[in-house]
C-alpha positions, 0 to 999 in steps of 0.5 A, a space after each residue: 179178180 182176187 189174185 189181182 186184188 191180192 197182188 195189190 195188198 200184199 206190197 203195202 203190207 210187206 214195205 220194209 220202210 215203215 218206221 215205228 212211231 216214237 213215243 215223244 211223237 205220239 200226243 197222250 190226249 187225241 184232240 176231239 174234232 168239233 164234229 165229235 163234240 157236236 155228235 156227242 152232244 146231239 146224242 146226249 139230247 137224244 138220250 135225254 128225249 127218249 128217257 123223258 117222260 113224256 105222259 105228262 106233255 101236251 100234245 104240242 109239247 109232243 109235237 115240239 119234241 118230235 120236231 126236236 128229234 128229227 132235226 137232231 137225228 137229220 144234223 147228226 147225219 149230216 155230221 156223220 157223213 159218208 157213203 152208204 151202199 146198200 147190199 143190192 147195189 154191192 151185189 150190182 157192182 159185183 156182177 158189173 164187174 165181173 160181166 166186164 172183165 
């Protein structure tokens, strides 16, 4: 299994055909995507929730920022996205692969 993942890697390391980026092609600022604002922005109110003193809050109060943090922190995974897999389910692929083959 990893000679013929290997076999796929090596080519596309190797193409001769790569050209080099110029530097006019390259823009010197990278455009933050609105996600990026929206994750940066979610995480500074985090931040602040969690420095914030909460000694002298009422209980609903509390409770309001509570709510506040887990909407927040279920918003920034949806923002994030992507597919996690747990190490048990890795090893389960693995031992179904080479079961298979």
């Amino acid at each position: 299994m990893v000679a013929a993942l290997s076999f796929t890697l090596v080519p596309l390391q190797a193409s001769p055909d790569t050209k080099p980026i110029s530097a006019s092609l390259v823009d010197p600022k990278p455009v933050e995507s609105k996600e990026s604002v929206e994750t940066k922005e979610l995480l500074l109110r985090l931040d602040e929730i969690k420095n914030m003193d909460k000694s002298s809050l009422s209980p609903k109060e509390k409770k309001e920022l509570r709510k506040e943090v887990k909407l927040t922190k279920n918003r920034l995974s949806e923002v994030s996205g992507g597919v996690y897999l747990s190490a048990a389910a890795l090893i389960l692929i693995v031992i179904l692969l080479i079961v298979l083959l």
